[in-house]
C-alpha positions in Angstrom: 136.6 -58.0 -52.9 133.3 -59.2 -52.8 132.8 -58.6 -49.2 133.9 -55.5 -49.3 130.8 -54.3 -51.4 128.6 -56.1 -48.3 130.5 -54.6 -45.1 128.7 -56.1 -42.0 127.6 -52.3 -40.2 126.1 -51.5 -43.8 124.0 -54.3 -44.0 122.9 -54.2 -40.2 122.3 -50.5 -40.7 120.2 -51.1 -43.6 118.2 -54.0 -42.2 117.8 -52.2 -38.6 116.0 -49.1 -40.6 113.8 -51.5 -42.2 112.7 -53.8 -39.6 112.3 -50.2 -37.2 109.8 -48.7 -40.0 108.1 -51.7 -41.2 107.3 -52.6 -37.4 107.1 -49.3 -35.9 109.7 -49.5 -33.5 110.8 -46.7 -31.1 112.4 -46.8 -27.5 115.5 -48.4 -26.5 114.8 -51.6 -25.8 112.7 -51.7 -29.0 116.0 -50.7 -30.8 117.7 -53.6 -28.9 115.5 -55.8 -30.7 115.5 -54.4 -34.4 119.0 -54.0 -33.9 119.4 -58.0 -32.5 117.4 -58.9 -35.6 119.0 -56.7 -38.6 122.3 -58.0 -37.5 121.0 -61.9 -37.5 119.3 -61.1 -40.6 122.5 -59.8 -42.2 124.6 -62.6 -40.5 122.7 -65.6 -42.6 122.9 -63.3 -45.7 126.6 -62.8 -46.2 127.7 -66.1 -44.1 129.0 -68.1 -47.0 131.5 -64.8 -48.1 132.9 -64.2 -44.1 133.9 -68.2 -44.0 135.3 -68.1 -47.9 137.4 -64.9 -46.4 138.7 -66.3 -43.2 139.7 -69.5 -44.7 141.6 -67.6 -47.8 143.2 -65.2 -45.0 144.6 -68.0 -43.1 146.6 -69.7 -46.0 150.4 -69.1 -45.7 152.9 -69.5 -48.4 153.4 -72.5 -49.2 150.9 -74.2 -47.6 147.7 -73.0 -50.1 144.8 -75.8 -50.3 143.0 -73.4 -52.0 143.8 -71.7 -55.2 141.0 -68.7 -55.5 138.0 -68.0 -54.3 135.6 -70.5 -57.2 138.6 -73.2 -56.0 137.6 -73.0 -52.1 133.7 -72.6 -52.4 134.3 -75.8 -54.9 136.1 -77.6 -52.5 134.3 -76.7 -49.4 131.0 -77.6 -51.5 132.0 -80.6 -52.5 134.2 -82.2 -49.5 132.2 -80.0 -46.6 128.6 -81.7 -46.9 127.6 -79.0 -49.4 125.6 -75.9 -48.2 126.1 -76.8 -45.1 129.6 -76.3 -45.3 129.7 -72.8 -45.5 127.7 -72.1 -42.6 130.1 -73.7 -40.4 130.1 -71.8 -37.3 126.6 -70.3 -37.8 125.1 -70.5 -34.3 128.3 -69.0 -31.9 127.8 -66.2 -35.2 123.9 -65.7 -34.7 124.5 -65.9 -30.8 126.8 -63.5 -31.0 125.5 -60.8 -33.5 122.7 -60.5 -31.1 124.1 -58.9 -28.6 126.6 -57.3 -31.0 124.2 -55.5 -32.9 121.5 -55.6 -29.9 123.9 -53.7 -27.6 125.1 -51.4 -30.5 121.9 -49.3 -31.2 120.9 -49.7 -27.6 123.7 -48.1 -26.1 124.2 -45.6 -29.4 120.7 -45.0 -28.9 120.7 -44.3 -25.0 123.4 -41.8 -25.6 122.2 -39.8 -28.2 118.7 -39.6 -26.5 120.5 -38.9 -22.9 123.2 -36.3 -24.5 120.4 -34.4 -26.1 117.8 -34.5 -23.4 120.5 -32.7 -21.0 122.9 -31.0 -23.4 120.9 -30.2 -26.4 122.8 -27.4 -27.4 126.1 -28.4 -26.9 125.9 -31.7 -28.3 123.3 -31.3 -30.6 122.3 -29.2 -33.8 118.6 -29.0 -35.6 118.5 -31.6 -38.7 119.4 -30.9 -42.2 116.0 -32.8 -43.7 114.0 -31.3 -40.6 115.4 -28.1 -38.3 113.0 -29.5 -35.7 114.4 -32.2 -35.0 117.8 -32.3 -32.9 120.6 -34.5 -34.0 124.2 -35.1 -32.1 126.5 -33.1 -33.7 129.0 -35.1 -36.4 132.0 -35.5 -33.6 129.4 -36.3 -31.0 128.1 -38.8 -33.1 131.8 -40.6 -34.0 132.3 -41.0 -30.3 128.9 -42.2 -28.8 129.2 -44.5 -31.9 133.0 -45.5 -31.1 131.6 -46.2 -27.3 128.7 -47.9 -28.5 131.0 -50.4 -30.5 133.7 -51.1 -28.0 130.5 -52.2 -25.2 129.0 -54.2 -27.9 132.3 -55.5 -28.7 133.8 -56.8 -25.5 130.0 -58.6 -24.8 129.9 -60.8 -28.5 133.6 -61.2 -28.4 134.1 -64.8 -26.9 131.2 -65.6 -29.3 133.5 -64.2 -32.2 136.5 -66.1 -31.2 134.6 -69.1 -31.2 133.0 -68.4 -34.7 136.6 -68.2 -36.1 137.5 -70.8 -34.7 134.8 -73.2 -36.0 135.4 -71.7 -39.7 138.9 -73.1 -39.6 138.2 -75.9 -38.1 138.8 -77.9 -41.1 142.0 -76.2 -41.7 143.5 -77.0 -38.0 144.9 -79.4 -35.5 141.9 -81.0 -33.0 139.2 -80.1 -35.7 137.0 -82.8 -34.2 137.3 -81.2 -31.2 135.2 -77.9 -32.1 132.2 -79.5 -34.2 129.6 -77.7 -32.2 129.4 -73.9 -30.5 129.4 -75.7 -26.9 132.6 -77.9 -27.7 134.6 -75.0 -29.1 133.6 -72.5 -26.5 135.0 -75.5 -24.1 138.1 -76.5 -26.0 139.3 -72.8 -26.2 138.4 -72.2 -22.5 140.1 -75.2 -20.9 143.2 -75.3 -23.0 144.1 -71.5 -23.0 141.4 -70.1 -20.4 139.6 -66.7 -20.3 142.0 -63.7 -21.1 144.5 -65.6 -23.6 141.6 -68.0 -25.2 138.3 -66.3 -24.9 139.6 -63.0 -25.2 142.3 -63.5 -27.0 143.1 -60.6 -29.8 140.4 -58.5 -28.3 142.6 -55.2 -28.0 143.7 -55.5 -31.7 140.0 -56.1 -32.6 139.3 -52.4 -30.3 141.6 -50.6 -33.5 139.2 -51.6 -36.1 135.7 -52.1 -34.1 135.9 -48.7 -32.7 136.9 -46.5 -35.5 134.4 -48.5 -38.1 131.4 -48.1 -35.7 132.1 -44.8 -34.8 131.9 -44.4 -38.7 129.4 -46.2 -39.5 126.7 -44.7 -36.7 127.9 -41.4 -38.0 127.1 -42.2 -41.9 124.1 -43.7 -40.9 122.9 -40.5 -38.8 124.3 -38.2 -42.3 122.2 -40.2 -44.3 119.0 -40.5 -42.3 118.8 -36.7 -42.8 119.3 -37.0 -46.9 117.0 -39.2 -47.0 114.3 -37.1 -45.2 114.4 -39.6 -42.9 113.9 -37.6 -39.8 
């Protein structure tokens, strides 16, 4: 429950409109820098929660080492090398995020900026806060953000698989194969290669990437405008 009051697109969204005012950023490849950075910066904020959840998630019946939430971040605490231990799988996270979130507003942001620059006024309407100002209009917005996700997506996602798989280390088979980023990205790629080990799951992940980002971007662009953002 906890994580659900800190969903990952919130927090990047949040931290990409204050790292874009505070530094007064604009163009696209500025936006593929805030946007590289909000996600990192929300990465190492909420880290500890994402490992506490995958571990939990991967319990079966029968087989729970931990009892609750307070029992794991006990137990990972104290058997895990403390803090440390819940930012197992940090770097292949941070590595990834960047292009993640990079790629997100990037390509969000080229689409909007292209759609309305030749198709104003069939993709686009004037702003609520500011009728001025052209924004997509709300189903334009859930598919340029649904794209923008699935690009973003299918670049991080070996990153991703290798994040996972460094979180549960502790909780599988050949654990002391996957200590660091490089030896997990290794161990998945020799023993079950590119489509079934890097890539593995990546369809399924399509179903809820694409629909939350598409979402998201369109939430973010609804509240932009009021919040006088604009």
């Amino acid at each position: 429950m906890l994580r659900v009051f800190f969903p990952p697109h919130l927090e990047i969204l949040i931290f990409f409109q204050m790292i874009k005012k505070n530094l007064g950023i604009s163009g696209h490849v500025h936006q593929l820098m805030a946007g590289s950075m909000a996600g990192i910066t929300a990465v190492i904020c909420t880290y500890p929660l994402d490992m506490v959840r995958a571990r939990l998630a991967f319990q079966v019946k029968g087989d729970h080492k931990y009892t609750g939430i307070i029992h794991e971040f006990k137990t990972i605490y104290t058997k895990e090398g403390g803090m440390q231990g819940f930012y197992r799988g940090l770097m292949p996270t941070i590595v990834g995020m960047a292009p993640y979130a990079g790629f997100s507003f990037f390509t969000f942001g080229t689409l909007k900026s292209v759609g309305l620059a030749h198709a104003p006024t069939m993709l686009g309407r004037p702003s609520l806060d500011n009728p001025d100002v052209l924004v997509l209009k709300t189903h334009v917005n859930l598919l340029c953000g649904g794209i923008a996700g699935a690009i973003a997506q299918t670049i991080s996602y070996p990153l991703d698989v290798t994040r996972r798989r460094m979180q549960l280390g502790a909780v599988l088979p050949d654990s002391e194969k996957c200590l660091t980023m490089v030896q997990t990205l290794k161990y998945v790629y020799g023993n079950h290669g590119i489509r079934r080990g890097l890539y593995r799951g990546l369809s399924l992940n399509y179903i809820r990437c694409i629909p939350s980002q598409a979402v998201a971007f369109t939430t973010y662009e609804l509240m932009k405008q009021f919040l006088h953002l604009n």
